[in-house]
N, C-alpha and C positions, 0 to 999 in steps of 0.2 A: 665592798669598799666603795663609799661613795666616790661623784668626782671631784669632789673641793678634795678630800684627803688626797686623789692620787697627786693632783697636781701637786699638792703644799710637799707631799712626800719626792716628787720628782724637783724640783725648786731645789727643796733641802740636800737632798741627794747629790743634787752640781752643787748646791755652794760647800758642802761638803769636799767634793774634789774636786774645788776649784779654786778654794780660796785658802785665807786666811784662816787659823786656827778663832780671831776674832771675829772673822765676818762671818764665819759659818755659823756662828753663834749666834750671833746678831739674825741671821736667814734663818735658823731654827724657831728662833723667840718669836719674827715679824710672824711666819709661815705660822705654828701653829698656837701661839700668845689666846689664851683663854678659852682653848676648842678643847673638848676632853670627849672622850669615847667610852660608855657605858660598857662595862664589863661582859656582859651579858650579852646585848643586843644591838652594839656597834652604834645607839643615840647619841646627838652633842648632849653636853652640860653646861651649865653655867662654869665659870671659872672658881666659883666660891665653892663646888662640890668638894665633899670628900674625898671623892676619888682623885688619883693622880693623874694630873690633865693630859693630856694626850702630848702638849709639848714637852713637858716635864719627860713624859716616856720616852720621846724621840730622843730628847738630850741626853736621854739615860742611853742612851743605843749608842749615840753619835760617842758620847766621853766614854765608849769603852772602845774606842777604835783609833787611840792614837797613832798616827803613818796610816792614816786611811785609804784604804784601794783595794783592790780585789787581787785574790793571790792567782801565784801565775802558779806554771807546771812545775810538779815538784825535780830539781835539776839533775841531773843523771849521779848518781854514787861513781866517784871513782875508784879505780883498782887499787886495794889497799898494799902497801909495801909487806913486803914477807914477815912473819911471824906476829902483824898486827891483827886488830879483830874491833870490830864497829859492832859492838851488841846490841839489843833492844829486847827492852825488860818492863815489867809493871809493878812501881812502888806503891802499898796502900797501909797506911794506919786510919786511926782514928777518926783522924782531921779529912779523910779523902785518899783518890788514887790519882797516882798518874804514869800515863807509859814515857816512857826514855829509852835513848839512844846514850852508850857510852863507851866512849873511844880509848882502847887498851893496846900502847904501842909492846912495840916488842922492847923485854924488860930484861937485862940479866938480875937483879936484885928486885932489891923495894922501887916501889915509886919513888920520885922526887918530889909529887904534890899533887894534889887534886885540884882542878877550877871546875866549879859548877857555871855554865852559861846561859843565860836565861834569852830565848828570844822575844825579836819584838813581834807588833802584830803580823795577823796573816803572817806570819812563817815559819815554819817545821824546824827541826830540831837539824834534819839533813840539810833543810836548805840554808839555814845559821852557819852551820860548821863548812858547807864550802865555803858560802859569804866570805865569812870570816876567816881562812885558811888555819886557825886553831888546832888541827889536827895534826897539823906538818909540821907545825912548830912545836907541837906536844913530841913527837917522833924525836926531834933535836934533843928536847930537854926532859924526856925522860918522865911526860906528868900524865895522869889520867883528869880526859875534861869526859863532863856529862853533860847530856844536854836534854833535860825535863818538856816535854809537850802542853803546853796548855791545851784542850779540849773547847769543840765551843760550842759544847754543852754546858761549859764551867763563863763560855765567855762569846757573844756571837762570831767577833772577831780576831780569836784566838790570842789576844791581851791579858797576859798577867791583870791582875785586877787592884794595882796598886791604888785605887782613890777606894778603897770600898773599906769603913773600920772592921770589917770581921777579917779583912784580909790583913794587917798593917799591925801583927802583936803577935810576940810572941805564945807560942803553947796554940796558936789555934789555925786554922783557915788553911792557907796557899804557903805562907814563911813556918807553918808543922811539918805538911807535907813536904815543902822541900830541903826542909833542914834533915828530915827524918830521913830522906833519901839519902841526900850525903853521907848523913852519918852510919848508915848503912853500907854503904858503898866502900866508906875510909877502911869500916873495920875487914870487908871482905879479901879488899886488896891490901891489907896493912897499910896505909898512906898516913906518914910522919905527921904527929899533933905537930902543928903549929903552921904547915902548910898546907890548908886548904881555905880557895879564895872562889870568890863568888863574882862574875861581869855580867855584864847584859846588855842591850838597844834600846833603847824609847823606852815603853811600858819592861821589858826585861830588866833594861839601867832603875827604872826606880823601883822595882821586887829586888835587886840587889844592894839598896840605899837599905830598903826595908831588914833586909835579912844580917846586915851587917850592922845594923843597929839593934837587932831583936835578940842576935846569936853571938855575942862577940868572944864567946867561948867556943865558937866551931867555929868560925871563917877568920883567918887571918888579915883582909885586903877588899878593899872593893874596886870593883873597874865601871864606871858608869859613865856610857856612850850614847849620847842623846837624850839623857833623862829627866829623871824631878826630885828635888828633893824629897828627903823625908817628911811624910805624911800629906805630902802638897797640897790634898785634898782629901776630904772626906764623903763628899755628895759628888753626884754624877754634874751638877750645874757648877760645883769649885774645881773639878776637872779642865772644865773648857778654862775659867780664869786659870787655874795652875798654869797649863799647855801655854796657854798667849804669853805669860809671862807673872801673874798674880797672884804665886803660892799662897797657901793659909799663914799665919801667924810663924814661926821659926817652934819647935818642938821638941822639947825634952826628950831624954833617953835616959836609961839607966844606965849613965857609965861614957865617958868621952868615944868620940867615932873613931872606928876603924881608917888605919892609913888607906887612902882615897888618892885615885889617878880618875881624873876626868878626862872629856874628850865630847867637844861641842862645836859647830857647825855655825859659821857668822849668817850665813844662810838659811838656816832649818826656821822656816816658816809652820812646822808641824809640833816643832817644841821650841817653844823661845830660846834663844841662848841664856837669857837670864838665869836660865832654869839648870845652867850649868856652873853660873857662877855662886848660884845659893849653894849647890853641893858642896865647892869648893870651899866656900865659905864654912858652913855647917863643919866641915873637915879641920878646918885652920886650929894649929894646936897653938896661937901667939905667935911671937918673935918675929925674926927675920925672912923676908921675904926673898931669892931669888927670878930675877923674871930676864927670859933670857928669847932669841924666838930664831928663825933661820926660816930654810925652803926645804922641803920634805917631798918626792915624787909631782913636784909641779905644782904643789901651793904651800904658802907663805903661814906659818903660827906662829903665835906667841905663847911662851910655856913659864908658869907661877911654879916655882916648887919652894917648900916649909917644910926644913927639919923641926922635929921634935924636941926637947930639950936636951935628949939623950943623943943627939944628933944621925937617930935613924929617920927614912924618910916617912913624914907625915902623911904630905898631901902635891902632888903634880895636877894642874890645869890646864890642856890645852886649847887652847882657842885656833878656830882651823878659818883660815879666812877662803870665803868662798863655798863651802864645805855646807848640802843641804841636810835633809834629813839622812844618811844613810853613814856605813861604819866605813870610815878614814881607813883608805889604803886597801881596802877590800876586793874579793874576788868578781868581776863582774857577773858573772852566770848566778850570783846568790841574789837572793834581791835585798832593798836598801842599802845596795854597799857602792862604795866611790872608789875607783882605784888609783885617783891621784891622791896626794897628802899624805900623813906620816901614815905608818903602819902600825894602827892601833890595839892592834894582838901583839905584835914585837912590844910593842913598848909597854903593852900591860903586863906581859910575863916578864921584862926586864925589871917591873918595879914590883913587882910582886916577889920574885925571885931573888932580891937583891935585899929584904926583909931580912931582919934576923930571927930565927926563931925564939918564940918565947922564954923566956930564963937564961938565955946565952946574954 
C-alpha cells in the first residue's frame, strides 16, 4: 500500500467518524476523486478507466457502514427468567443463510405474536435485544422476537444492505432470506396470522421499510427507528445522499404501506431526520392528522398519528428532540441506545399490539 493511499485512507477514516454524514462524503470524494487501483497490481488509473475508481470503492465501503464506529464487547447475556429460553439457530434457503438468536418466553398457550428485529451496524443480535429491552417486554406480552445476524462476509460492517437492488425485492436477496426465516419460525411456534411485525435501527429500520413493503402478506406492522425510506438508494454513492438527508425519487410498491410507527432523533447526524419523515410520509394513508407531543424520560417529542379510513391506526411519528443516532429509551450496556426519551419498544408493541387483526 503505497503512502498517498494510507494517508487518503487515514483522512477518510476520521472524517468518517468524525463528521457529518455530508462531509465525510465530501472527505471521501476530495481524498480519493479520480485515483483508482488496478486490480491486479495495486497501479493508479486515469479516472476514465473502466475500472471502478478506487473512490467509488471507498464509498462503496463507507455507504455500508451506516452508525459508523467499531463494535465494542459483545455485552454479557443476562439470567433469563424461568421457563424462558434465548435459542440460536441457522436459517438457509435459496436466497442465502443466516444464524439467529430467538427469544421464547415462557408460554402457557399460543403465542401472542412474533416481531422479527433487525439490528443496526456493528451489532449482534445479543447486543440489540439488551439495547433494546425487547425481551422483557416480550415476557409481559406473551410474543416471540427474533433476531437475524447479518454476517460480514454478507457486509464489512454488519449492515443489512438496504441501498443494494438485489437486496430491496421481494423473492430474492436479504428480504427471502428473512421472510423465509419468519415464516419458518411462525409455523414452528404456531404464531397467529396476522400478528407478526418487523422493527429495526438505522440500516435494521430500512430492511424493515423494505420487508414491509415486499411481504405485506407476512408482517403485519413496521417499527422504524432511525431509518430510510423505501429503496432510498440504490448505488453505494445515493447512500451517502439518502443518510444526509437526499433520498431517491418516492417508490412504488405493490399495494399501499403497512401501518408504520417511526421513531427519529432531531439530532442523528448519522441518518438525517428527514429520513424519518419520508417514512412517515410514504406511510400516510390521507385524512386527518393528530399531532400531539409531551416529555418522555427527560426529553421532549412530538408524535403525528393517522387513522386509516377504517379508523385503525395508520401511521405514528415520533420526533425525539435531542435524540442522536441511537434507540430512544434504551438499555445503556447495548450500544446505539439512549436511555432518556420515550420508550421505543413500549411504544412499538403498543402500536403494534393494538392492530386488529386482519378480517376482524
Amino acid at each position: 500500500m503505497n503512502s498517498r493511499f494510507s494517508s487518503a485512507m487515514q483522512r477518510a477514516t476520521e472524517a468518517l467518524r468524525g463528521s457529518t454524514l455530508a462531509e465525510a462524503a465530501d472527505r471521501l470524494r476530495t481524498s480519493f476523486g479520480g485515483v483508482a487501483a488496478d486490480t491486479a497490481g495495486g497501479n493508479p488509473q486515469s479516472a476514465e478507466s473502466p475500472r471502478k475508481a478506487l473512490g467509488e470503492t471507498l464509498a462503496d465501503i463507507a455507504a455500508r457502514m451506516p452508525g459508523i464506529g467499531m463494535p465494542g464487547p459483545e455485552p454479557e447475556e443476562a439470567p433469563l427468567p424461568e421457563g424462558a429460553r434465548f435459542d440460536a439457530g441457522t436459517f438457509a434457503c435459496a436466497a442465502g443463510r443466516r444464524e439467529y438468536r430467538v427469544y421464547l418466553p415462557r408460554l402457557t398457550g399460543r403465542p401472542r405474536g412474533l416481531i422479527l428485529m433487525l439490528h443496526g451496524c456493528t451489532q449482534t443480535p445479543v447486543d440489540f435485544a439488551i439495547g433494546t429491552g425487547m425481551n422483557r417486554l416480550a415476557d409481559h406480552h406473551g410474543l416471540i422476537v427474533v433476531y437475524p445476524a447479518q454476517p460480514r462476509s454478507a457486509n464489512v460492517n454488519a449492515c443489512w444492505n438496504w441501498f443494494s437492488t438485489d437486496d430491496q425485492e421481494r423473492g430474492a436477496g436479504e428480504p427471502a432470506i428473512l421472510a423465509g426465516l419468519t415464516r419458518e419460525l411462525c409455523e414452528r411456534h404456531d404464531v397467529p396470522a396476522g400478528k407478526v411485525f418487523v422493527a429495526g435501527l438505522s440500516a435494521g429500520a430500512a430492511m424493515a421499510v423494505i420487508l414491509g413493503r415486499s411481504y405485506p402478506d407476512l408482517f403485519a406492522a413496521v417499527g422504524a427507528h432511525s431509518g430510510l425510506p423505501y429503496k432510498a438508494a440504490n448505488t453505494a454513492h445515493g447512500a451517502f445522499a439518502a443518510m444526509a438527508g437526499s433520498p431517491a425519487a418516492m417508490q412504488d410498491a405493490s399495494g399501499p404501506p403497512l401501518p408504520t410507527i417511526v421513531f427519529h432523533g432531531s439530532a442523528d447526524s448519522t441518518v438525517a431526520p428527514a429520513n424519518g419523515g419520508r417514512i412517515a410520509s410514504e406511510a400516510h394513508p390521507g385524512g386527518a392528522e393528530v399531532i400531539d407531543g409531551g416529555n418522555a424520560g427527560g426529553r421532549s417529542f412530538t408524535r403525528t398519528s393517522v387513522l386509516a379510513a377504517d379508523g385503525t391506526p395508520a401511521m405514528e411519528h415520533w420526533q425525539i428532540d435531542g435524540l442522536g443516532h441511537a434507540w430512544s429509551g434504551g438499555v445503556p450496556v447495548g450500544s446505539y441506545t439512549d436511555a432518556e426519551g420515550p420508550d421505543a419498544s413500549a411504544e412499538m408493541l403498543r402500536f403494534f399490539l393494538g392492530l386488529p387483526r386482519r378480517g376482524e
